[in-house]
OpenMM code with the backbone's topology and positions (N, CA, C; nanometers):
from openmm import Vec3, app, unit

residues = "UNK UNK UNK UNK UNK UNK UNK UNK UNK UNK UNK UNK UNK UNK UNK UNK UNK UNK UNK UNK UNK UNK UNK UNK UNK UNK UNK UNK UNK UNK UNK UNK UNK UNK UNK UNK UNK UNK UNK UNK UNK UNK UNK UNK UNK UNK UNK UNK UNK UNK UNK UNK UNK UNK UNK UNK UNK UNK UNK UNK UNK UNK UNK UNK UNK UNK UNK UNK UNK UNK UNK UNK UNK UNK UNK UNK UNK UNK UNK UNK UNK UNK UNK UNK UNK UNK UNK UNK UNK UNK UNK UNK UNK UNK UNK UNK UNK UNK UNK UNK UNK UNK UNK UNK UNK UNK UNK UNK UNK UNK UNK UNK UNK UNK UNK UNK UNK UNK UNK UNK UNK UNK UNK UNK UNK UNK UNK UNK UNK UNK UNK UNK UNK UNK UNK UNK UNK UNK UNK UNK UNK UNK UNK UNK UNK UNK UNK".split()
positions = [
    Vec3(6.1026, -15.6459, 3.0936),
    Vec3(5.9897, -15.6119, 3.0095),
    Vec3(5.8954, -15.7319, 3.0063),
    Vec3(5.7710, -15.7255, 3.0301),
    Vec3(5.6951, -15.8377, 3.0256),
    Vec3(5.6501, -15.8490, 2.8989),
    Vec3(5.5740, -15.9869, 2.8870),
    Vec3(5.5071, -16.0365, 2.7292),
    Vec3(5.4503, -15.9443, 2.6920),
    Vec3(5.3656, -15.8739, 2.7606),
    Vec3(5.2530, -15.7744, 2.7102),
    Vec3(5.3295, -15.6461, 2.6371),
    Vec3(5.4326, -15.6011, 2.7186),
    Vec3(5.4898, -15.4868, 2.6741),
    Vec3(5.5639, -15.5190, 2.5426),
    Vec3(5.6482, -15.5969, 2.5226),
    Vec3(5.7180, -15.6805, 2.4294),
    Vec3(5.6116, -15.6804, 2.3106),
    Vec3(5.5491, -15.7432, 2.3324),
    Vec3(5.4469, -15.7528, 2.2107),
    Vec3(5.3503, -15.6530, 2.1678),
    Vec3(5.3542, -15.5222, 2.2708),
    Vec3(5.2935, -15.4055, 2.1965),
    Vec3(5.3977, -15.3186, 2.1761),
    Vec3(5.5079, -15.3332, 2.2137),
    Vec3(5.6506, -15.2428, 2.1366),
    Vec3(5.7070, -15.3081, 1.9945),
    Vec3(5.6824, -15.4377, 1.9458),
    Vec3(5.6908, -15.5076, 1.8583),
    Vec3(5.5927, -15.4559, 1.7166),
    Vec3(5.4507, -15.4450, 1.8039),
    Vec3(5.3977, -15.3746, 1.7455),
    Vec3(5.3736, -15.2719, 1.6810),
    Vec3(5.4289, -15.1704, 1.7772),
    Vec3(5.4482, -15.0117, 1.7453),
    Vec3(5.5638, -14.9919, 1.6352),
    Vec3(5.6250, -15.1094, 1.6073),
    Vec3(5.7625, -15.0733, 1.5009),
    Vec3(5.6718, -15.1459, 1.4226),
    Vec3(5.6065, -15.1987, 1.4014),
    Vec3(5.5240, -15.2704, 1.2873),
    Vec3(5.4374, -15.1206, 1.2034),
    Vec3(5.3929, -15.0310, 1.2752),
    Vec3(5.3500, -14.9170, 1.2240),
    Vec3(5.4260, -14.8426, 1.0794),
    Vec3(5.3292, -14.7636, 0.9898),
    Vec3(5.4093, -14.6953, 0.8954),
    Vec3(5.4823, -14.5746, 0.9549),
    Vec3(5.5528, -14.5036, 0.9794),
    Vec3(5.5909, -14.3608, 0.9916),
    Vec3(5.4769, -14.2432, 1.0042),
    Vec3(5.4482, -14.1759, 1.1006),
    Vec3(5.3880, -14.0867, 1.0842),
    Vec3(5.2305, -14.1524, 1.1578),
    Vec3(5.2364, -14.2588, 1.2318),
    Vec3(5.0944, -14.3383, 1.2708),
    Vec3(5.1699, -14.3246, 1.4127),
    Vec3(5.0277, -14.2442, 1.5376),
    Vec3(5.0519, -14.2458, 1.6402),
    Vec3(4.9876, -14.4384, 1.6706),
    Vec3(5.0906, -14.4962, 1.8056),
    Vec3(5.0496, -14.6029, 1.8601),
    Vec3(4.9405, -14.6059, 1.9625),
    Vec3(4.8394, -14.7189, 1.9775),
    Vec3(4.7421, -14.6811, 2.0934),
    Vec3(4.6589, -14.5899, 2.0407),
    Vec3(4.5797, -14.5033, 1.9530),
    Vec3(4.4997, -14.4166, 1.9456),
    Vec3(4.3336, -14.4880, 1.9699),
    Vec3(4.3007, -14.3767, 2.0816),
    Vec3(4.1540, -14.4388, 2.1137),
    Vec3(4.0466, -14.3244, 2.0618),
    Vec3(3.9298, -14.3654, 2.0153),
    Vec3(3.8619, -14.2925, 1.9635),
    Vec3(3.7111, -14.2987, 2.0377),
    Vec3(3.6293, -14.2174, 2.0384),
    Vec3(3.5333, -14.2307, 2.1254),
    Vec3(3.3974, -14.1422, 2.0503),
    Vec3(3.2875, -14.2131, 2.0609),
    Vec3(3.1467, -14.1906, 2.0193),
    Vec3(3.0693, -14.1928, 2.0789),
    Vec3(2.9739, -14.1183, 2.0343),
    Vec3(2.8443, -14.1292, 2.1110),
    Vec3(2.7522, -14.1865, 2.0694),
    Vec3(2.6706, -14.2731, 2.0749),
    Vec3(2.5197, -14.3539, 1.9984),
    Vec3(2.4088, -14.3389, 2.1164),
    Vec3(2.2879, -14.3012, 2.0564),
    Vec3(2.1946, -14.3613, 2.1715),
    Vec3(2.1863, -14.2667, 2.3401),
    Vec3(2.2630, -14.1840, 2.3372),
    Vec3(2.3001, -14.1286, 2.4596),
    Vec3(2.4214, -14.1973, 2.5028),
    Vec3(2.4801, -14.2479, 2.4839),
    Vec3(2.5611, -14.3519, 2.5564),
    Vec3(2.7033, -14.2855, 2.4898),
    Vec3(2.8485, -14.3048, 2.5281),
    Vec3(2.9596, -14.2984, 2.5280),
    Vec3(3.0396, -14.3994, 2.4975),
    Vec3(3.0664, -14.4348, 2.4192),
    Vec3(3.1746, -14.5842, 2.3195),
    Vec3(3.2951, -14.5087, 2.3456),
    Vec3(3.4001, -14.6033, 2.3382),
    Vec3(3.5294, -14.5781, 2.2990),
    Vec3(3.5896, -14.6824, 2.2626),
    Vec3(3.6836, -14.6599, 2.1415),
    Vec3(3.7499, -14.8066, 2.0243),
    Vec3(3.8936, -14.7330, 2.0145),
    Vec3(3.9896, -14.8799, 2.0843),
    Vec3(4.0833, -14.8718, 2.0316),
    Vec3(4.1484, -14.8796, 1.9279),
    Vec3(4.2397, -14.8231, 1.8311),
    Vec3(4.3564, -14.9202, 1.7223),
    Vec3(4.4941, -14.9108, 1.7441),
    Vec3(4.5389, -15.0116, 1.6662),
    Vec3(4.7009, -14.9669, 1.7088),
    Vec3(4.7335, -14.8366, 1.6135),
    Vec3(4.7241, -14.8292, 1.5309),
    Vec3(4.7626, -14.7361, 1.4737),
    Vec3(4.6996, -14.6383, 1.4167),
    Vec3(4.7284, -14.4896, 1.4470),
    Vec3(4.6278, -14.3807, 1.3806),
    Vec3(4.6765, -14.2747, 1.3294),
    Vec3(4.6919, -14.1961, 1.2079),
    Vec3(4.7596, -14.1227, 1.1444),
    Vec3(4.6261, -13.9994, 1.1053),
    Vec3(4.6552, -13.8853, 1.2139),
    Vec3(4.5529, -13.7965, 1.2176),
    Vec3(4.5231, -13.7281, 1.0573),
    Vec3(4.6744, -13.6934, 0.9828),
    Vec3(4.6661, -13.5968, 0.8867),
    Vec3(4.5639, -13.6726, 0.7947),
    Vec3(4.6273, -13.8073, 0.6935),
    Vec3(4.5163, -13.9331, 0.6709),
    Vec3(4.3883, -13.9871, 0.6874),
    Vec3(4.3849, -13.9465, 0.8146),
    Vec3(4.2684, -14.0179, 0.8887),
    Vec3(4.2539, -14.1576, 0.9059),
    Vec3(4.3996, -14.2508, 0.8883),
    Vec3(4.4028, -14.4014, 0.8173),
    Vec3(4.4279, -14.4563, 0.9448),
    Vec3(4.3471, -14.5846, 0.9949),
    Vec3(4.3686, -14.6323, 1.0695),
    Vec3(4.4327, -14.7650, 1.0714),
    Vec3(4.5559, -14.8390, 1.1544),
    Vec3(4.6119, -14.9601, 1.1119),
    Vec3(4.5490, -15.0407, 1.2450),
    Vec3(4.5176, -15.1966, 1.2276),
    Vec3(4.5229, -15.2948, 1.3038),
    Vec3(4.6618, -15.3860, 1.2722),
    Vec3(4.7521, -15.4191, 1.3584),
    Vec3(4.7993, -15.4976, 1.3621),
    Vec3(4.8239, -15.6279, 1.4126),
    Vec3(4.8306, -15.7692, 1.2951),
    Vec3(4.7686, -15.8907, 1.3534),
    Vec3(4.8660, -15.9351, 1.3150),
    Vec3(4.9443, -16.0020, 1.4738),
    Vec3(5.0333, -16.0654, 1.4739),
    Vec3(5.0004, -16.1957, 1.5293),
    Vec3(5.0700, -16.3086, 1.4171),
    Vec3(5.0405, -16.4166, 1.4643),
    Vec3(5.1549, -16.5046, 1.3891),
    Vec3(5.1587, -16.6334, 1.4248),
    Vec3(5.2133, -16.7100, 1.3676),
    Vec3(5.1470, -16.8517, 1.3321),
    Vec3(5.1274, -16.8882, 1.1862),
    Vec3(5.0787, -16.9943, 1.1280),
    Vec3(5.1038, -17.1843, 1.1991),
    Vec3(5.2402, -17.1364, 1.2229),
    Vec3(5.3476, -17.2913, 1.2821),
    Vec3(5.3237, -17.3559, 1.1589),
    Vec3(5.3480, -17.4712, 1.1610),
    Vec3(5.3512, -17.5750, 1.0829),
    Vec3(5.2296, -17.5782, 0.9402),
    Vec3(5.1127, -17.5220, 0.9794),
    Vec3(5.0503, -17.5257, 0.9470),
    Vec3(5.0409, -17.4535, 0.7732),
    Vec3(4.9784, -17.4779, 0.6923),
    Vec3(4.9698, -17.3749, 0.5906),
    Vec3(4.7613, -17.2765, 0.6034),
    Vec3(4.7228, -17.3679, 0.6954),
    Vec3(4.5738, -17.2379, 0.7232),
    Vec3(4.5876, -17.2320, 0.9009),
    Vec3(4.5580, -17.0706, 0.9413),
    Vec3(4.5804, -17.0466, 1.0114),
    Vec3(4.4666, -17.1146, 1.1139),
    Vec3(4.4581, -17.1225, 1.2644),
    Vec3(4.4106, -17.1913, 1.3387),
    Vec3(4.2424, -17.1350, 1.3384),
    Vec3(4.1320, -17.1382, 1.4174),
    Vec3(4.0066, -17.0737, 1.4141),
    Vec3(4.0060, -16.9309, 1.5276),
    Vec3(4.1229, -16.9307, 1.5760),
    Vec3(4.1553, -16.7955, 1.6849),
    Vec3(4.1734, -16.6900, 1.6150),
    Vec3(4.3015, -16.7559, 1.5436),
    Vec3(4.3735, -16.6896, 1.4144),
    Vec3(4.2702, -16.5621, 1.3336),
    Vec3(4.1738, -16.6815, 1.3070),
    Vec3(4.1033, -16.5979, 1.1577),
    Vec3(4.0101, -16.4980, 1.2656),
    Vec3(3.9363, -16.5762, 1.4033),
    Vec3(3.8888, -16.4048, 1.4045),
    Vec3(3.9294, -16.2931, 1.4767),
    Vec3(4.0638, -16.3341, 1.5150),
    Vec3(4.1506, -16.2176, 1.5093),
    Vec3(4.1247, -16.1211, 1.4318),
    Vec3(4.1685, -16.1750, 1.2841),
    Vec3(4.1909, -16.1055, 1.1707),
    Vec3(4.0379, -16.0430, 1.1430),
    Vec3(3.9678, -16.1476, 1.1634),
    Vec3(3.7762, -16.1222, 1.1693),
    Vec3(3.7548, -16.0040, 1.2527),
    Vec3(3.7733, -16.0051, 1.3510),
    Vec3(3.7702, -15.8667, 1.4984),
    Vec3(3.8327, -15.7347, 1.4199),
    Vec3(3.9871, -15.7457, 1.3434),
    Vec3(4.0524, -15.6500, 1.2802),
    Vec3(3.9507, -15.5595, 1.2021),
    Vec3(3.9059, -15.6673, 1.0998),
    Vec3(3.8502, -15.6292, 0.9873),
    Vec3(3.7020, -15.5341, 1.0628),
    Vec3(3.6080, -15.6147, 1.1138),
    Vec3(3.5024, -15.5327, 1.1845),
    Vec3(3.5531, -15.4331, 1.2616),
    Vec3(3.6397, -15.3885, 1.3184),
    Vec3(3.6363, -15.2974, 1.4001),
    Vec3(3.6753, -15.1901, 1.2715),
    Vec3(3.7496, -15.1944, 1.1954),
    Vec3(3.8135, -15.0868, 1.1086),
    Vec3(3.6635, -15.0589, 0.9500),
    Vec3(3.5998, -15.1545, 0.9670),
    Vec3(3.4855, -15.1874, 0.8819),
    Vec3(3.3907, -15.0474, 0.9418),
    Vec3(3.3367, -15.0474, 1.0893),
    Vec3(3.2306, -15.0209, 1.1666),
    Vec3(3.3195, -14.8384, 1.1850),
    Vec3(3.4566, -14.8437, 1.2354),
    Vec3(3.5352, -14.6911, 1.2455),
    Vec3(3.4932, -14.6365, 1.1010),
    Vec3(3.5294, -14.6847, 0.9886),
    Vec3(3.4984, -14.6171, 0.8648),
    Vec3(3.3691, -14.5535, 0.8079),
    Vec3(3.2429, -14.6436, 0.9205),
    Vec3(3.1179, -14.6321, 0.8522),
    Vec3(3.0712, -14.5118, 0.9602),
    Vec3(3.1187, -14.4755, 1.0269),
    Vec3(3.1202, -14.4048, 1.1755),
    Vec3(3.1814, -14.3046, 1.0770),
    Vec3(3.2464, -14.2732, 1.0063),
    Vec3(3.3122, -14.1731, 0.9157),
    Vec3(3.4335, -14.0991, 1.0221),
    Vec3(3.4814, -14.2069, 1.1410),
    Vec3(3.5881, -14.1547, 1.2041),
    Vec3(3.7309, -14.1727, 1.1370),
    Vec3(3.7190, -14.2505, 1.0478),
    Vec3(3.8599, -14.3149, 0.9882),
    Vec3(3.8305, -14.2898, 0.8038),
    Vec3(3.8831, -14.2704, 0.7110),
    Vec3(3.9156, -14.2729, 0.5742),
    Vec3(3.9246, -14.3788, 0.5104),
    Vec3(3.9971, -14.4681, 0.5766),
    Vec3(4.0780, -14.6234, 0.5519),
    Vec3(4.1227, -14.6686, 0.6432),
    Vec3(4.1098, -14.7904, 0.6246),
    Vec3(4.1987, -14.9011, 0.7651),
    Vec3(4.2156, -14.9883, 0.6400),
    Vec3(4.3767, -15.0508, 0.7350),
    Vec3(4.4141, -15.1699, 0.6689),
    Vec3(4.4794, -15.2793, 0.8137),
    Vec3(4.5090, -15.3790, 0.7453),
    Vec3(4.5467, -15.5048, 0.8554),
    Vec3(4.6514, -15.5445, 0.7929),
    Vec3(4.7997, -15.5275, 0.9221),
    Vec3(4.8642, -15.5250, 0.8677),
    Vec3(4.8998, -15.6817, 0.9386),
    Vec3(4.9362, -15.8238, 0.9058),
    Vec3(4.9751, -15.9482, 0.9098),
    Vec3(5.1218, -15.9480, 0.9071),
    Vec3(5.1445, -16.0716, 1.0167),
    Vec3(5.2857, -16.0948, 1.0378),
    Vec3(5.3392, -16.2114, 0.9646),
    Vec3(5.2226, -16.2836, 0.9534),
    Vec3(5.2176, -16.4174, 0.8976),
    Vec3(5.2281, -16.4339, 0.7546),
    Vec3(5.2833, -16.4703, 0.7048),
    Vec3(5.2769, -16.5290, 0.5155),
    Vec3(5.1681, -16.5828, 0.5153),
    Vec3(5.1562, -16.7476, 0.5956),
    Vec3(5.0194, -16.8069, 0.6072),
    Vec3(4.9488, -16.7494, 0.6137),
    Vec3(4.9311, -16.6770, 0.7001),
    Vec3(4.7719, -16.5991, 0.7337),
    Vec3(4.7691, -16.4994, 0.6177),
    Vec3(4.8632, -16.4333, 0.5623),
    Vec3(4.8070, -16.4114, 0.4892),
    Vec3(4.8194, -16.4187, 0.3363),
    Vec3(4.8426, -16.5905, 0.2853),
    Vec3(4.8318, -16.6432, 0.1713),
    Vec3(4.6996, -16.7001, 0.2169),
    Vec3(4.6612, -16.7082, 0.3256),
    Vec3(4.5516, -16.8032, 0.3807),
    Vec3(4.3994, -16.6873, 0.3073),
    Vec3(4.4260, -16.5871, 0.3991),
    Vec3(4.3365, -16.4755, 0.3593),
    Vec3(4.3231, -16.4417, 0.1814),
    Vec3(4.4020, -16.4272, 0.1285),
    Vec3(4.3910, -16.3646, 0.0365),
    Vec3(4.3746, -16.4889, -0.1232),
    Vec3(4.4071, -16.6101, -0.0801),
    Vec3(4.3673, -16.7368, -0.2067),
    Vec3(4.2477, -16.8231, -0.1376),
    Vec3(4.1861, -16.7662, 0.0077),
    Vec3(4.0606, -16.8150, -0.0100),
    Vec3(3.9446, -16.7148, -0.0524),
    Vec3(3.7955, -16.8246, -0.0425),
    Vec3(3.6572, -16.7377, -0.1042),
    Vec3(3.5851, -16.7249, 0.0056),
    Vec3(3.6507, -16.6676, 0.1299),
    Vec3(3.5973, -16.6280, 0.2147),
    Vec3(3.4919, -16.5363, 0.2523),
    Vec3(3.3771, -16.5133, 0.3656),
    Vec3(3.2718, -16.3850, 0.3902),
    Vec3(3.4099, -16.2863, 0.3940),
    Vec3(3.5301, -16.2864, 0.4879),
    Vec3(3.5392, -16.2387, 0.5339),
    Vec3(3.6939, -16.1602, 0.4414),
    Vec3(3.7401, -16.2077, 0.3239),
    Vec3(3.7933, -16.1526, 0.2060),
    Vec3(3.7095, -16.0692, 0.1469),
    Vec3(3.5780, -16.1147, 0.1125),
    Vec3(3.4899, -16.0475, 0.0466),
    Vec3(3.4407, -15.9099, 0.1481),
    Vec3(3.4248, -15.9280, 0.2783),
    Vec3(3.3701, -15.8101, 0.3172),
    Vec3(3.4840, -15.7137, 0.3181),
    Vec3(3.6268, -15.7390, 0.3917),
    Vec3(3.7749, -15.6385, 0.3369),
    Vec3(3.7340, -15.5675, 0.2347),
    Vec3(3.7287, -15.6334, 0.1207),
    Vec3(3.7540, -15.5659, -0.0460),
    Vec3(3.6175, -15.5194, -0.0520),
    Vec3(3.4946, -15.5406, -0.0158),
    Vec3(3.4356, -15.4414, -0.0086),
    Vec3(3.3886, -15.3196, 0.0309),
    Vec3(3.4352, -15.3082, 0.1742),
    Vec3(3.4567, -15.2498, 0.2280),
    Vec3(3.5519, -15.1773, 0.2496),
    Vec3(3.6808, -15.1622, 0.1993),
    Vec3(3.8153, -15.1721, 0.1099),
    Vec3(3.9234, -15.1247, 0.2856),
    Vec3(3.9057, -15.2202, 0.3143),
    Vec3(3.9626, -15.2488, 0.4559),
    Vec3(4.1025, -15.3493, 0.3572),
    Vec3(4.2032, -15.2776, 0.3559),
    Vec3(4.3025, -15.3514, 0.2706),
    Vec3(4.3838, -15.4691, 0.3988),
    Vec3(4.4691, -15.5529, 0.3708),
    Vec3(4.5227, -15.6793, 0.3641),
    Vec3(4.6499, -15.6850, 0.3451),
    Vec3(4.7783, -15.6383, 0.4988),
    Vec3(4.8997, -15.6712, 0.3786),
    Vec3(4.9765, -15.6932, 0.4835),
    Vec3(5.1066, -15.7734, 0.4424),
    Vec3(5.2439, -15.8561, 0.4629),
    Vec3(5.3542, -15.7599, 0.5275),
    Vec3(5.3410, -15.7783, 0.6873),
    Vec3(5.4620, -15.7409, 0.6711),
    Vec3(5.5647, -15.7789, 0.7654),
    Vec3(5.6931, -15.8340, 0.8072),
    Vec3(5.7351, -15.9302, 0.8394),
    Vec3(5.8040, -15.8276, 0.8813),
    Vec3(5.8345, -15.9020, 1.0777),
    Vec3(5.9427, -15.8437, 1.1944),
    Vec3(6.0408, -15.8398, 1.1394),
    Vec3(6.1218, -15.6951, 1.1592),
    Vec3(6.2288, -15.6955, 1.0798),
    Vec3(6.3666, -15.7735, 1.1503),
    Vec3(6.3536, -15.8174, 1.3155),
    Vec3(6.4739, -15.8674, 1.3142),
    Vec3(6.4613, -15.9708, 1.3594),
    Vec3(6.5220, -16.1122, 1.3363),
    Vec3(6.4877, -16.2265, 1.3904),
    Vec3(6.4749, -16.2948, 1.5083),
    Vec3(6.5694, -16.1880, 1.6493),
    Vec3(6.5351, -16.2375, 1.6999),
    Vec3(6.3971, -16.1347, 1.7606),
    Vec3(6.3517, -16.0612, 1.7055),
    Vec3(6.2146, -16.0101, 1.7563),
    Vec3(6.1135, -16.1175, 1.7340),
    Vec3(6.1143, -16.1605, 1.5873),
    Vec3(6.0509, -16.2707, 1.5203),
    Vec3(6.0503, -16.3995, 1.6156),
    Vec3(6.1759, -16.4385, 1.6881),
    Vec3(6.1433, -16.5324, 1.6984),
    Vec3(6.0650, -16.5464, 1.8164),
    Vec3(6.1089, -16.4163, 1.9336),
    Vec3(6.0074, -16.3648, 2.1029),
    Vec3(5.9076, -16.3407, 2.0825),
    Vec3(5.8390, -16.3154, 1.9394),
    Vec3(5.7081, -16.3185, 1.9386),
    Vec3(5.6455, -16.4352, 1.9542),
    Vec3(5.7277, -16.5472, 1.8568),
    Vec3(5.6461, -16.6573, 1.8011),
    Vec3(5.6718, -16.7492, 1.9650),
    Vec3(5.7593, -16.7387, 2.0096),
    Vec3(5.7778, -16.7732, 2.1783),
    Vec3(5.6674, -16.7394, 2.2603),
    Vec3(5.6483, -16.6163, 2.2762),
    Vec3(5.5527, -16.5570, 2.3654),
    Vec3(5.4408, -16.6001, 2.3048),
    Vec3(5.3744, -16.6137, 2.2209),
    Vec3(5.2062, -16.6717, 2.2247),
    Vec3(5.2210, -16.8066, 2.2107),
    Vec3(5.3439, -16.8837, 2.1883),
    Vec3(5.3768, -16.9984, 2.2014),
    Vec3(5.2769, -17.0670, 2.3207),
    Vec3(5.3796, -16.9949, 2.4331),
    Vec3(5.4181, -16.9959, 2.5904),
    Vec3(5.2450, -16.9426, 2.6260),
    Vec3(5.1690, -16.8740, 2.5416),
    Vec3(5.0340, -16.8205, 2.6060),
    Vec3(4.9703, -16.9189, 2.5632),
    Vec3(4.9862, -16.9793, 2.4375),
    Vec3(4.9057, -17.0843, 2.4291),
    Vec3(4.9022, -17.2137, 2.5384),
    Vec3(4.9907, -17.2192, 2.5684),
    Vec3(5.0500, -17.3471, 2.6333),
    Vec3(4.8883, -17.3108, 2.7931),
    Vec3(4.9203, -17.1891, 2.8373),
    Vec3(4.8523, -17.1075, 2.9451),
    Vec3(4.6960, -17.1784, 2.9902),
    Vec3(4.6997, -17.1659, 2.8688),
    Vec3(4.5415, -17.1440, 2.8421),
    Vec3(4.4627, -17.3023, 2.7681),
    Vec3(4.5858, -17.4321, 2.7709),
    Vec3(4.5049, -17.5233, 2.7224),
    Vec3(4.4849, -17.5966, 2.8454),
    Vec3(4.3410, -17.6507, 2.8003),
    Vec3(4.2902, -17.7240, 2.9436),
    Vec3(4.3424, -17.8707, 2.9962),
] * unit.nanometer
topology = app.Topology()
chain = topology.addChain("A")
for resn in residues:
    res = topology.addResidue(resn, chain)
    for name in ("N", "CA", "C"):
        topology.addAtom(name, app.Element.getBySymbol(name[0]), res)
């Protein structure tokens, strides 16, 4: 199984019950043809999930990748809602940090969530060693990608 697969099957158990994985959605603007992925989409609901997996390390605020990860999450489920394709989206975090980080700062980007009521929540790989091949694998991607 490669990193990629690993970390979107990791994902797919990160889902609530009843949320298809991969759901792509597609619009039209302008004449033109869009299509937006999420990980998670629960037709009856209409609720869409992003899931942002990351790991803090050492750190207690998450890195500047980190946040617009979570930044990308939030706009894409922000922009599906206003599109009136989705009901609700929420972001669901792997991280404590990221998200004690998110939620005790006075961030644009706390403030646009809760206004936009793009909810914010905790929820931790249930088995450790999944936990720990995650935090390995973007480890190992980071490593990839520094110059």
């Amino acid at each position: 199984m490669s990193n990629t697969d690993f970390l979107r099957k990791a994902e797919a158990e990160l889902l609530p019950p009843g949320f298809e994985h991969g759901h792509i959605f597609s619009f039209e603007s302008n004449g033109e043809i869009y299509t937006v992925e999420v990980d998670g989409w629960n037709k009856q609901t209409r609720e869409a999930v992003e899931i942002c997996q990351s790991e803090a390390g050492d750190s207690s605020s998450p890195k500047p990748g980190q946040r617009r990860k979570l930044a990308s999450d939030v706009l894409k489920l922000t922009f599906l809602k206003q599109l009136e394709l989705i009901t609700r989206g929420r972001v669901v975090l792997t991280s404590e940090e990221m998200y004690t980080w998110f939620h005790r700062t006075r961030s644009w980007l706390s403030a646009a969530a809760k206004y936009y009521g793009i909810d914010v929540e905790l929820k931790h790989l249930d088995k450790k060693t999944t936990r720990k091949r995650v935090r390995n694998v973007m480890r190992d991607a980071r490593k990839v990608f520094k110059p």
